[in-house]
N, C-alpha and C positions, 0 to 999 in steps of 0.2 A: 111573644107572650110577655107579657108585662110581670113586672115582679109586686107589682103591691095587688096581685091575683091573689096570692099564696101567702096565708097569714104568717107570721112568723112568730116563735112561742118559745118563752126562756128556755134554756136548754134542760133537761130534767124535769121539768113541771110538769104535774100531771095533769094529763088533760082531758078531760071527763063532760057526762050532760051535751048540754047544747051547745057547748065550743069544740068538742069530740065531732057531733053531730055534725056540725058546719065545716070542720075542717075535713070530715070524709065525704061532702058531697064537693067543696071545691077542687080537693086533692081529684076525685074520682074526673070531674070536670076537666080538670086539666091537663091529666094522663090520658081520659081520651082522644082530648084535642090532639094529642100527639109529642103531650111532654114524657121523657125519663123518669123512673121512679127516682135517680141519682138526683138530675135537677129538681126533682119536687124537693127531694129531701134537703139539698144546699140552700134552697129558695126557702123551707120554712124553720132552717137550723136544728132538723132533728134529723135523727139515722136513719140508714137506708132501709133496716130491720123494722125502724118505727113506721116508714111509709109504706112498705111490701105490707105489714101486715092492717094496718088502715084499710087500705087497699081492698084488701081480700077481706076485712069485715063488713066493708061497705059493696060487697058484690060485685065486685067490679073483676071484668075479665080480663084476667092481663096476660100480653104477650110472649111470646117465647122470646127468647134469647137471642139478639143480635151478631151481627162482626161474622166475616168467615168462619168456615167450619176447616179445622185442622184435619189435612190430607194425609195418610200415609207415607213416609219417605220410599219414594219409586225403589222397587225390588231391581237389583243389577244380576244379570247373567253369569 
């Protein structure tokens, strides 16, 4: 995935109207495709908190949780 996919936007600036509008249809795009909500968020310099919730305004169904799931420490005799 290419990185000039994912607009990039001062850090803090709000972003509202149709550059809102445009960045929750490419974000949602691109998290499809099979990108991290993390790398979205690196890729357009806002927080992961700002991409999750994009995300979830723009209807987008997101994954569960990745990485192993932590096992019990085996019970000793």
């Amino acid at each position: 995935m290419a990185r000039s996919n994912a607009p990039s936007y001062v850090k803090g600036a709000r972003i509202t109207g149709d550059s809102r509008d445009r960045l929750q249809s490419t974000l949602k795009e691109l998290y499809e495709a099979g990108a991290s909500i993390r790398s979205l968020a690196d890729r357009t310099g806002r927080s992961y908190g700002f991409v999750h919730k994009v995300l979830a305004e723009s209807g987008t169904v997101l994954r569960s949780r990745g990485g192993p799931n932590r096992k019990k420490a085996g019970v000793q005799p």
